[in-house]
N, CA and C atoms of all chains as a GROMACS GRO file, in nm:
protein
  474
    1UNK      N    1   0.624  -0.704  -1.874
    1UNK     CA    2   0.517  -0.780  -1.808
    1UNK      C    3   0.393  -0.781  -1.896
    2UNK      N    4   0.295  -0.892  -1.870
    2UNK     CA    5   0.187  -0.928  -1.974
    2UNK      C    6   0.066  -0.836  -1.862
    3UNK      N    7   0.022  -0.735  -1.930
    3UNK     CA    8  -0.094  -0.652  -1.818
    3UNK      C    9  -0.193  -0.749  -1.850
    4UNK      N   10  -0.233  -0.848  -1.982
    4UNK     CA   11  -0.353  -0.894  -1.993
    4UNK      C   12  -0.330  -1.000  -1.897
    5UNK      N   13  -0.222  -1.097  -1.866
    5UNK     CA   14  -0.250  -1.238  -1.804
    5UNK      C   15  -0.286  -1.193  -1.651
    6UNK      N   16  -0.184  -1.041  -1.634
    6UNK     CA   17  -0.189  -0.986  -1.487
    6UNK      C   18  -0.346  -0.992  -1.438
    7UNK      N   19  -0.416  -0.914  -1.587
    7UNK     CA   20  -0.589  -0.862  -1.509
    7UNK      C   21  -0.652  -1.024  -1.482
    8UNK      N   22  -0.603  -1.153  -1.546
    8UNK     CA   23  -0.678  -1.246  -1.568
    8UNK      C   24  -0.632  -1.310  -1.417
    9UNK      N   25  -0.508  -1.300  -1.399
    9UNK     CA   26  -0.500  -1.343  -1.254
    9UNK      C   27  -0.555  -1.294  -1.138
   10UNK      N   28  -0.562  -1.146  -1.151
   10UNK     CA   29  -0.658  -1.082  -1.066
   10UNK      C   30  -0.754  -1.081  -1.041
   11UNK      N   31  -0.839  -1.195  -1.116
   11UNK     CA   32  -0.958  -1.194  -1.050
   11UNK      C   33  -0.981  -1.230  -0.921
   12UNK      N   34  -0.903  -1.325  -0.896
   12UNK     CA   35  -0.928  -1.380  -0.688
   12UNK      C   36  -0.882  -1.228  -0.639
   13UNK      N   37  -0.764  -1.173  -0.672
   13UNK     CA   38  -0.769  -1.037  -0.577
   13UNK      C   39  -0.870  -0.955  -0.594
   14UNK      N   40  -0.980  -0.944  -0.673
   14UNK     CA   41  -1.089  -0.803  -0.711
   14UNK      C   42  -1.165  -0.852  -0.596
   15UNK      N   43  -1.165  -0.996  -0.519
   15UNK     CA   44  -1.271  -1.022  -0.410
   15UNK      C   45  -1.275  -0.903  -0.329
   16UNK      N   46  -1.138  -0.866  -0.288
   16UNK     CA   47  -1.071  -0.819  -0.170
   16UNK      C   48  -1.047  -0.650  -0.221
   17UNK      N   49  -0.952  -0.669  -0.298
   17UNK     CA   50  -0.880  -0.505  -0.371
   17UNK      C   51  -1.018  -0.465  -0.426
   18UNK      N   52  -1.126  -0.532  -0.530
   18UNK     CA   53  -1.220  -0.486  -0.592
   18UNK      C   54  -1.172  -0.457  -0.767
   19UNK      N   55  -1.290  -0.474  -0.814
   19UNK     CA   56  -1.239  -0.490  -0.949
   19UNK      C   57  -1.206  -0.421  -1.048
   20UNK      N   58  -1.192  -0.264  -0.978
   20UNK     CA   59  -1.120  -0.180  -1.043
   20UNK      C   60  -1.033  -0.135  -0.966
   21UNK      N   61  -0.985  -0.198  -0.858
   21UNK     CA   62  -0.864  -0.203  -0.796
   21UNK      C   63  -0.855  -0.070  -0.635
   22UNK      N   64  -0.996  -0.048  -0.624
   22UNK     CA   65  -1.064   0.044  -0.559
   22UNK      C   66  -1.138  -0.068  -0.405
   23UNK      N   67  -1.060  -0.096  -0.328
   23UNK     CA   68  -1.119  -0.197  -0.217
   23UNK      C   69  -1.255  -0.153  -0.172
   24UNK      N   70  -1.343  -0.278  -0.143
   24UNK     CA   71  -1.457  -0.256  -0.070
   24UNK      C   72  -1.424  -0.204   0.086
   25UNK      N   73  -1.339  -0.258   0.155
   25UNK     CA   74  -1.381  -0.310   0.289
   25UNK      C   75  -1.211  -0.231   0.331
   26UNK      N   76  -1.236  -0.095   0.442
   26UNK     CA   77  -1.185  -0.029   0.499
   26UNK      C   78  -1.002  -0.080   0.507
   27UNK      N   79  -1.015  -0.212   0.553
   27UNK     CA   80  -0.936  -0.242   0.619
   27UNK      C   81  -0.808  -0.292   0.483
   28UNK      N   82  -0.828  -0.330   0.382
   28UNK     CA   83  -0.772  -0.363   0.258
   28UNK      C   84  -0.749  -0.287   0.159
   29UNK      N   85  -0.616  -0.257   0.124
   29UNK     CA   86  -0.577  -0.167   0.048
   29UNK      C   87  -0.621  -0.108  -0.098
   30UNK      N   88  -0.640  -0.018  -0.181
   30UNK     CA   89  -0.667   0.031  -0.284
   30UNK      C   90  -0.543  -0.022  -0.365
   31UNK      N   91  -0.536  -0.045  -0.489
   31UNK     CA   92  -0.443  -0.102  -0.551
   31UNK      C   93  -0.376  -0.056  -0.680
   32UNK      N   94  -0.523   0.014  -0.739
   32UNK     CA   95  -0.550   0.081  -0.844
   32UNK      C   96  -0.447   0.230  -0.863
   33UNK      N   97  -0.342   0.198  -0.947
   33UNK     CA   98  -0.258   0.263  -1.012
   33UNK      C   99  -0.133   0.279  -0.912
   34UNK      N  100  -0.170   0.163  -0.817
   34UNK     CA  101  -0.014   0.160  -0.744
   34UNK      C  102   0.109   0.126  -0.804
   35UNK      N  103   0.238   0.144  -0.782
   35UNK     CA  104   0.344   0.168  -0.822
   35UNK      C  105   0.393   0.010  -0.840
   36UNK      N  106   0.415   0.002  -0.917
   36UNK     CA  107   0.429  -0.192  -1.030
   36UNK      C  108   0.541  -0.240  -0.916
   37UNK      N  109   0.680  -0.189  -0.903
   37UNK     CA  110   0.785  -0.190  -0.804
   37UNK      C  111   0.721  -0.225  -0.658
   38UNK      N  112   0.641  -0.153  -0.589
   38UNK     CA  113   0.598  -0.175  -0.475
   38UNK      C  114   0.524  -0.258  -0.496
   39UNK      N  115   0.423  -0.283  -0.564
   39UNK     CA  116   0.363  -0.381  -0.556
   39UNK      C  117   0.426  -0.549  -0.519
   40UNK      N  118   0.506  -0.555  -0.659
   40UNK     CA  119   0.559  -0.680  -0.684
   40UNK      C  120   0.656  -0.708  -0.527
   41UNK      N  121   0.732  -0.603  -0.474
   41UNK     CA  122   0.836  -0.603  -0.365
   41UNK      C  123   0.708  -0.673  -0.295
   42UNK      N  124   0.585  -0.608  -0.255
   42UNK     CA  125   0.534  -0.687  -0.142
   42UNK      C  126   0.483  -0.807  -0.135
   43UNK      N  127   0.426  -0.835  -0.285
   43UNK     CA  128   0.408  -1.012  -0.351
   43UNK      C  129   0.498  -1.069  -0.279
   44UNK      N  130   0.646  -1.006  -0.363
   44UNK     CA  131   0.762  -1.138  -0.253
   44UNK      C  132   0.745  -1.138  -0.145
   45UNK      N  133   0.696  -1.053  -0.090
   45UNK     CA  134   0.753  -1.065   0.061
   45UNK      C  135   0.678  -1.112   0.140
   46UNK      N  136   0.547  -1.102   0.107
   46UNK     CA  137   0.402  -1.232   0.138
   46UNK      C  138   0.436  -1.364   0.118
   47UNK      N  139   0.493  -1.386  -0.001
   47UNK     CA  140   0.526  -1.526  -0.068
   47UNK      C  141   0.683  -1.542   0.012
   48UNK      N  142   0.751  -1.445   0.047
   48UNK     CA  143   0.854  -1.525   0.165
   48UNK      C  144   0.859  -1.514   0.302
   49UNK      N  145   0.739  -1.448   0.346
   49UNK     CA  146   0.742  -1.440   0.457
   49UNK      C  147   0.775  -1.362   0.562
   50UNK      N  148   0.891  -1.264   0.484
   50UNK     CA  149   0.911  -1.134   0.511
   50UNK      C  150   0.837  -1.041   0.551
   51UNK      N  151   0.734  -1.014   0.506
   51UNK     CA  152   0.608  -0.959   0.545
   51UNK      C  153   0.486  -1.009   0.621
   52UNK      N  154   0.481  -1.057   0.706
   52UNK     CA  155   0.354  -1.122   0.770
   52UNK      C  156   0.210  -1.126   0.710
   53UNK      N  157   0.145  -1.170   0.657
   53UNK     CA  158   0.013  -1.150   0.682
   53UNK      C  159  -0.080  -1.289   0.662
   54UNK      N  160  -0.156  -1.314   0.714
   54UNK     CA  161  -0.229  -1.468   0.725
   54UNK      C  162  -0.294  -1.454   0.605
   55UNK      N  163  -0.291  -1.339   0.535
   55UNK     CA  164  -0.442  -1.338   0.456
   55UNK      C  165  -0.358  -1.347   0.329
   56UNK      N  166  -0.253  -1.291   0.292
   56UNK     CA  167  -0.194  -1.234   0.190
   56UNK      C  168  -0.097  -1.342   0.146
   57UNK      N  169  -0.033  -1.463   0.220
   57UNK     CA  170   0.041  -1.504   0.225
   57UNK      C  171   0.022  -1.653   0.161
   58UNK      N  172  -0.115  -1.714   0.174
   58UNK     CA  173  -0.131  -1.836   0.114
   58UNK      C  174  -0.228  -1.749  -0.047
   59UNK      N  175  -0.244  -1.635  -0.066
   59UNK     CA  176  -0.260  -1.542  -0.203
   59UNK      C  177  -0.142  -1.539  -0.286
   60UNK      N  178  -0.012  -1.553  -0.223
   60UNK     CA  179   0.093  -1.496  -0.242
   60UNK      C  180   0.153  -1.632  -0.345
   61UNK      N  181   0.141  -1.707  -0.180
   61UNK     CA  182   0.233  -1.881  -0.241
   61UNK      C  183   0.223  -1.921  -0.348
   62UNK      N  184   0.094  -1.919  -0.438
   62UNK     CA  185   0.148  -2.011  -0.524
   62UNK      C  186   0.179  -1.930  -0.662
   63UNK      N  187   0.208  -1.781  -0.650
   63UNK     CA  188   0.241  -1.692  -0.771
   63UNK      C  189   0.368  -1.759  -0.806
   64UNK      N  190   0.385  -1.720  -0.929
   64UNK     CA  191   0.553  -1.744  -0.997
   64UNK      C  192   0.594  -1.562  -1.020
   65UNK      N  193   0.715  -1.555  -1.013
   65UNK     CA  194   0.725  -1.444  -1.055
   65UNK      C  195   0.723  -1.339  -1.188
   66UNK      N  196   0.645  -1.457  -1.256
   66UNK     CA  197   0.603  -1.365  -1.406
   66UNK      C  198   0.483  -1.336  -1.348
   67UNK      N  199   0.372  -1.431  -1.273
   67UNK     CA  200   0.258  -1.362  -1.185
   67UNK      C  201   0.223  -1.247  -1.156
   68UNK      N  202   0.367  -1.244  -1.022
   68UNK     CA  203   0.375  -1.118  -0.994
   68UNK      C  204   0.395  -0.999  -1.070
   69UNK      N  205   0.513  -1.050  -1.133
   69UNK     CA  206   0.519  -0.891  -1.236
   69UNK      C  207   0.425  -0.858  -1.311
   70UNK      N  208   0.338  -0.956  -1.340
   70UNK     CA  209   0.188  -0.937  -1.444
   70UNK      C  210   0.102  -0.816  -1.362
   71UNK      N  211   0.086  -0.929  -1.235
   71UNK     CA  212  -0.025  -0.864  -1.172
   71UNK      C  213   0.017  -0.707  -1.116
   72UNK      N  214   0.166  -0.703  -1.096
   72UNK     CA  215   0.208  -0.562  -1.075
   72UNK      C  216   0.171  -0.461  -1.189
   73UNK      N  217   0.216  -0.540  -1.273
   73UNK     CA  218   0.211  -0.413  -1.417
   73UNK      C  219   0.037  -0.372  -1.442
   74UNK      N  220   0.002  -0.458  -1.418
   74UNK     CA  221  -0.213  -0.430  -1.415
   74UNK      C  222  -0.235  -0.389  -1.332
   75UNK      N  223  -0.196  -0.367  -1.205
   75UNK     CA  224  -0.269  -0.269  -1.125
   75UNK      C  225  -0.197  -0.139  -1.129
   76UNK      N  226  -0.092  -0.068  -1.196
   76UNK     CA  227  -0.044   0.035  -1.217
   76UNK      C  228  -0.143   0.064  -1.366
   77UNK      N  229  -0.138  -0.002  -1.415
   77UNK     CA  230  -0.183   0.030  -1.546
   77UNK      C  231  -0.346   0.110  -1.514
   78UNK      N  232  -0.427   0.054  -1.402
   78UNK     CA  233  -0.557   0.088  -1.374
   78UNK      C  234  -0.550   0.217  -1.380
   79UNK      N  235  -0.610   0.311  -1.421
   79UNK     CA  236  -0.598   0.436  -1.401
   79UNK      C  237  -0.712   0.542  -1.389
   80UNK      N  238  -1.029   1.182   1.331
   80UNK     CA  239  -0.904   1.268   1.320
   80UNK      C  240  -0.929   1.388   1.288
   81UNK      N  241  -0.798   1.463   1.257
   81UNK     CA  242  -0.789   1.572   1.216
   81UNK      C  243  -0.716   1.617   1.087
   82UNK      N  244  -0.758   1.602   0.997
   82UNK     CA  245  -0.724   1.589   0.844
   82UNK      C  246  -0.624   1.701   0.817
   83UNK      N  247  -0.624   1.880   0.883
   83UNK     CA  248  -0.534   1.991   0.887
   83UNK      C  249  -0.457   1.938   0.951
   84UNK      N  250  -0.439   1.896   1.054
   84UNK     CA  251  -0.303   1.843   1.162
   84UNK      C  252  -0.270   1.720   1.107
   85UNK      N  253  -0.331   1.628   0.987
   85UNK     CA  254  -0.260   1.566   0.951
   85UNK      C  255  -0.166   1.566   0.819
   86UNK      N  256  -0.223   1.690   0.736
   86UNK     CA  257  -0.170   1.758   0.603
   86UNK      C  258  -0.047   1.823   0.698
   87UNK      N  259  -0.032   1.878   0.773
   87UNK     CA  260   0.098   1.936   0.868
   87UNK      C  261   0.188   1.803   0.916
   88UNK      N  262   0.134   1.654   0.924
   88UNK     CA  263   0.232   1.620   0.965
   88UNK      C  264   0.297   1.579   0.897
   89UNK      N  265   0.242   1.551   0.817
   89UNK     CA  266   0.257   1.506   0.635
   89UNK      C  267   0.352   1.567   0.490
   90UNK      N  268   0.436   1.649   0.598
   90UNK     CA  269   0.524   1.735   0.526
   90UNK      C  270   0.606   1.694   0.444
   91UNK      N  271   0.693   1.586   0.602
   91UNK     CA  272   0.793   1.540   0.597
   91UNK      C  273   0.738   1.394   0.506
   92UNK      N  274   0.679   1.344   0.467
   92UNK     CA  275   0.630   1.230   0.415
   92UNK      C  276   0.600   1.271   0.259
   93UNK      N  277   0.609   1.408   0.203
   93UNK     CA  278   0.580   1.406   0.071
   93UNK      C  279   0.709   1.426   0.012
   94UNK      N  280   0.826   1.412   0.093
   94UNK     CA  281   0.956   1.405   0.012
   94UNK      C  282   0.949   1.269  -0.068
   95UNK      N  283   0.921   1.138   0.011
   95UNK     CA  284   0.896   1.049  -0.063
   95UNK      C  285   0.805   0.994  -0.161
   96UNK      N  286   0.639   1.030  -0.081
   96UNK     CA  287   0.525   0.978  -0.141
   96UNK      C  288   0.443   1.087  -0.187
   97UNK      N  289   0.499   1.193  -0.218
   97UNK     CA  290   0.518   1.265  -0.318
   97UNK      C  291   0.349   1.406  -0.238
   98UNK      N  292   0.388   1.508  -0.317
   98UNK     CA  293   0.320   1.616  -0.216
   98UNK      C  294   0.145   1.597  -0.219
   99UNK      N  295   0.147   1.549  -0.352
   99UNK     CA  296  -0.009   1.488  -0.363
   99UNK      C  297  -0.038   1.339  -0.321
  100UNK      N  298   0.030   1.259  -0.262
  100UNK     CA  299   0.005   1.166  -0.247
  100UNK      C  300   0.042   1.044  -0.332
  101UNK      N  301   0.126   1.104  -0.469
  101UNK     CA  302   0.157   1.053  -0.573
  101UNK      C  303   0.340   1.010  -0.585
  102UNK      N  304   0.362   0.935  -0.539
  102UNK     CA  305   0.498   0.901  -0.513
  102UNK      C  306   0.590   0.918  -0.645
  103UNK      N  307   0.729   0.998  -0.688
  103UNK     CA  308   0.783   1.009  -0.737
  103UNK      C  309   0.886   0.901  -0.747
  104UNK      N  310   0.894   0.815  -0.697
  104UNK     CA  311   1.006   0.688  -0.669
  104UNK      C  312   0.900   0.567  -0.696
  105UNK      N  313   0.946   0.487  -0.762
  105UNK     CA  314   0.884   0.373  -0.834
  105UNK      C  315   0.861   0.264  -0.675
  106UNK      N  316   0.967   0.235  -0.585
  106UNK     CA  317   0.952   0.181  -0.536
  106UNK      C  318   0.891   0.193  -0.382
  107UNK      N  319   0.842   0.334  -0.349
  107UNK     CA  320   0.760   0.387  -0.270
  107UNK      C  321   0.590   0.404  -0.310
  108UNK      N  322   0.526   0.350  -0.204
  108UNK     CA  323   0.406   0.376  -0.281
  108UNK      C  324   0.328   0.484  -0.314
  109UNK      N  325   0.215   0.497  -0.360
  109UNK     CA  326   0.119   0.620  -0.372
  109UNK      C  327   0.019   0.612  -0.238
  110UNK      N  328   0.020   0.711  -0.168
  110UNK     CA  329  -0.134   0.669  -0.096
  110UNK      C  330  -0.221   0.774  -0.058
  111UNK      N  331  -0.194   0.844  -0.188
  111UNK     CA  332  -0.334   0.963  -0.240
  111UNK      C  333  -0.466   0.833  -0.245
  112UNK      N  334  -0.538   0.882  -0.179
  112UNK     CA  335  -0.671   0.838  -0.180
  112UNK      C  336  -0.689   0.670  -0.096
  113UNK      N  337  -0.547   0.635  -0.020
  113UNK     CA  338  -0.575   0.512   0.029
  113UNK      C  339  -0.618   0.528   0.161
  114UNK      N  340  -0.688   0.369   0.143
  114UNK     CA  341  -0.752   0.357   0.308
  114UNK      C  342  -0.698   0.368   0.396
  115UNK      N  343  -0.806   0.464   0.479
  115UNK     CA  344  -0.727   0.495   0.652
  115UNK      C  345  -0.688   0.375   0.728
  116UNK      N  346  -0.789   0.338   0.697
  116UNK     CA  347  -0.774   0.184   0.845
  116UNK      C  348  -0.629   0.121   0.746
  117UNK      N  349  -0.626   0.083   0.680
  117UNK     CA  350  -0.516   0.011   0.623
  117UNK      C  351  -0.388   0.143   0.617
  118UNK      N  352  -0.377   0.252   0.632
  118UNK     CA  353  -0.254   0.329   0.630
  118UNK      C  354  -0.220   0.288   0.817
  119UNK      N  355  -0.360   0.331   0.847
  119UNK     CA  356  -0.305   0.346   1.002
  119UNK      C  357  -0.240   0.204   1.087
  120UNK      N  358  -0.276   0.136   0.983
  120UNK     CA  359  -0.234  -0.030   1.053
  120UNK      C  360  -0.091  -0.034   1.009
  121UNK      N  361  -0.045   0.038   0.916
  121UNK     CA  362   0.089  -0.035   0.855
  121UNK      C  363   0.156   0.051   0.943
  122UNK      N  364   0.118   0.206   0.974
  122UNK     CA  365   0.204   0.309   1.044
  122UNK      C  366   0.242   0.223   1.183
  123UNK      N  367   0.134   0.143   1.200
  123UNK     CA  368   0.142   0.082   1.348
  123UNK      C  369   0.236   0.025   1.355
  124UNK      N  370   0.266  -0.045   1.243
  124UNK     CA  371   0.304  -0.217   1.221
  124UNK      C  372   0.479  -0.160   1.222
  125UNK      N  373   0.459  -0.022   1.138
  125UNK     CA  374   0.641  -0.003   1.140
  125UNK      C  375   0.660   0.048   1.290
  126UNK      N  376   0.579   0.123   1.334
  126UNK     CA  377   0.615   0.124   1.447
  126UNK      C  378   0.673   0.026   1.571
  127UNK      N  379   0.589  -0.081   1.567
  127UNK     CA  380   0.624  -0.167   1.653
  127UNK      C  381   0.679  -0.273   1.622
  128UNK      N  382   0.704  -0.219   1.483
  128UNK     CA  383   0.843  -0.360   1.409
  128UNK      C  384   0.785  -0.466   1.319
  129UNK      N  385   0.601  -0.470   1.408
  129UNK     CA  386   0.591  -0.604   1.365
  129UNK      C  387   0.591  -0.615   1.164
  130UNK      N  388   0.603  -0.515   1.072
  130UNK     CA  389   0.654  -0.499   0.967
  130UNK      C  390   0.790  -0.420   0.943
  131UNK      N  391   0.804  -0.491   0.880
  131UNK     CA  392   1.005  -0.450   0.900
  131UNK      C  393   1.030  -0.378   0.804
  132UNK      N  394   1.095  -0.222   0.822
  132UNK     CA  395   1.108  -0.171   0.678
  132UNK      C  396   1.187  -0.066   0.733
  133UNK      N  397   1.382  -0.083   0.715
  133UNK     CA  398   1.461  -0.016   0.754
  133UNK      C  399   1.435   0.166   0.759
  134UNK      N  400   1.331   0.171   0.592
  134UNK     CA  401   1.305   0.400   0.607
  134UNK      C  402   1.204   0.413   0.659
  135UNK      N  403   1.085   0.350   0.696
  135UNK     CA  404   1.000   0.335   0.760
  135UNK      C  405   0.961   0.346   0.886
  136UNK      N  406   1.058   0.263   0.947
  136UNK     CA  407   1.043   0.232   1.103
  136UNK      C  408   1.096   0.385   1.187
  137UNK      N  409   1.184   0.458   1.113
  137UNK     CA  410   1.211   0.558   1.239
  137UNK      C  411   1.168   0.695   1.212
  138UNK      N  412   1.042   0.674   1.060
  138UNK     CA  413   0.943   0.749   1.016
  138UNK      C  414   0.859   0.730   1.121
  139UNK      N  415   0.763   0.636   1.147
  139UNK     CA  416   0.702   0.647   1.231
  139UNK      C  417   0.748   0.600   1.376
  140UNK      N  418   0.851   0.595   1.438
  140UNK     CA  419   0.865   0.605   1.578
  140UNK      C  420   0.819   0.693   1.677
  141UNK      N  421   0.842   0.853   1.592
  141UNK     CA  422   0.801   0.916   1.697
  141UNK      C  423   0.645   0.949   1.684
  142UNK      N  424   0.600   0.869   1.606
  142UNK     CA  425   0.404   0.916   1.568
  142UNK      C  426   0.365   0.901   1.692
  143UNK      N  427   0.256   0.949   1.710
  143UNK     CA  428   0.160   0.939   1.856
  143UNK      C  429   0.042   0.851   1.755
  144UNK      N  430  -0.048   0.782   1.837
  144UNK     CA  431  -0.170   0.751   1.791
  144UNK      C  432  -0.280   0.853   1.714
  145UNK      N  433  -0.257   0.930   1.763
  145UNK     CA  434  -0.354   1.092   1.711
  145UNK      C  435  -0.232   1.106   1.549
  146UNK      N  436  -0.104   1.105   1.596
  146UNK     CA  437  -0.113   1.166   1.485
  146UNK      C  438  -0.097   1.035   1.335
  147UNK      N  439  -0.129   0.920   1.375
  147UNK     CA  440  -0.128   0.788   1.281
  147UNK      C  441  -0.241   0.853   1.225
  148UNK      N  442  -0.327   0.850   1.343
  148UNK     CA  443  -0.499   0.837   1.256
  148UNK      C  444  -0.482   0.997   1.118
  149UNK      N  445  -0.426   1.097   1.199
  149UNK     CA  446  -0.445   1.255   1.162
  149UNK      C  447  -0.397   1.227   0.976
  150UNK      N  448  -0.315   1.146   0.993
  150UNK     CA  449  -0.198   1.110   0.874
  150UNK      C  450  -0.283   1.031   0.778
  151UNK      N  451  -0.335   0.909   0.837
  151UNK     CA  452  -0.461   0.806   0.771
  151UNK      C  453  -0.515   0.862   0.732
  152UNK      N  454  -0.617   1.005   0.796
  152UNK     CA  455  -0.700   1.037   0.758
  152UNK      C  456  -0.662   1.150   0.639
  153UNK      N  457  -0.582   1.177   0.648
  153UNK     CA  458  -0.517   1.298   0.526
  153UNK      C  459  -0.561   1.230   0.392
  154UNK      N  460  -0.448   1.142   0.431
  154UNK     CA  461  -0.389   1.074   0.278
  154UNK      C  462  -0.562   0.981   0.233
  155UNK      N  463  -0.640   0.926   0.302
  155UNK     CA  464  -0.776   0.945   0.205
  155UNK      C  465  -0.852   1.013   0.148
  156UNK      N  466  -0.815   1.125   0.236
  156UNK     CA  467  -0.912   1.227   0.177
  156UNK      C  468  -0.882   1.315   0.055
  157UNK      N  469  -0.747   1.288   0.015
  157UNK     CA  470  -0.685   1.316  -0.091
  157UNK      C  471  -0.767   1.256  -0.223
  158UNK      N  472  -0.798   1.320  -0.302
  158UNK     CA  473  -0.897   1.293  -0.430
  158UNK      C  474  -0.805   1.314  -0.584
   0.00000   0.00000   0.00000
């Protein structure tokens, strides 16, 4: 996976996760040095629906899955 | 909560996500230092299905509300 295209896509998520992958706002997860595997598993599952969430899900749609694996491999990489 | 009663309930949960909070399995997450409100929502969510996750769901079945939060509150306070 490309960690640089990952951090460049991440900028719409730093709104939310924050930009060292450390969330502002209680309710939204920390991201920063999460596990690349879990991550990406829950991308898909936003992007199929598998996973519910209103918020996460039109974030999700229009990734490709080099996206995902980008953006997985950059937020493990945060450290 | 209660952060001791939630390091106790939390026993059985560091086989997977590891004793510090640091998950040994790629595809389990870490949630040393993650948010309460967002742990305690997902504990909910397997609970009542409305997130679907076959090792999950009968992890937290038998949680009480006290001990979601006790658990939430552990795993943030983890540094």
């Amino acid at each position: 996976a490309d960690i640089e295209a990952g951090k460049a896509k991440a900028a719409v998520c730093a709104a939310c996760h924050g930009a060292d992958g450390i969330s502002m706002i209680p309710m939204y997860p920390n991201l920063k040095g999460q596990k690349a595997q879990y991550v990406e598993k829950q991308l898909k599952a936003f992007k199929d629906g598998s996973r519910a969430d209103a918020i996460m899900a039109p974030m999700a749609a229009p990734l490709s899955d080099a996206d995902i694996a980008n953006l997985a491999a950059y937020y493990e990489s945060l450290k």
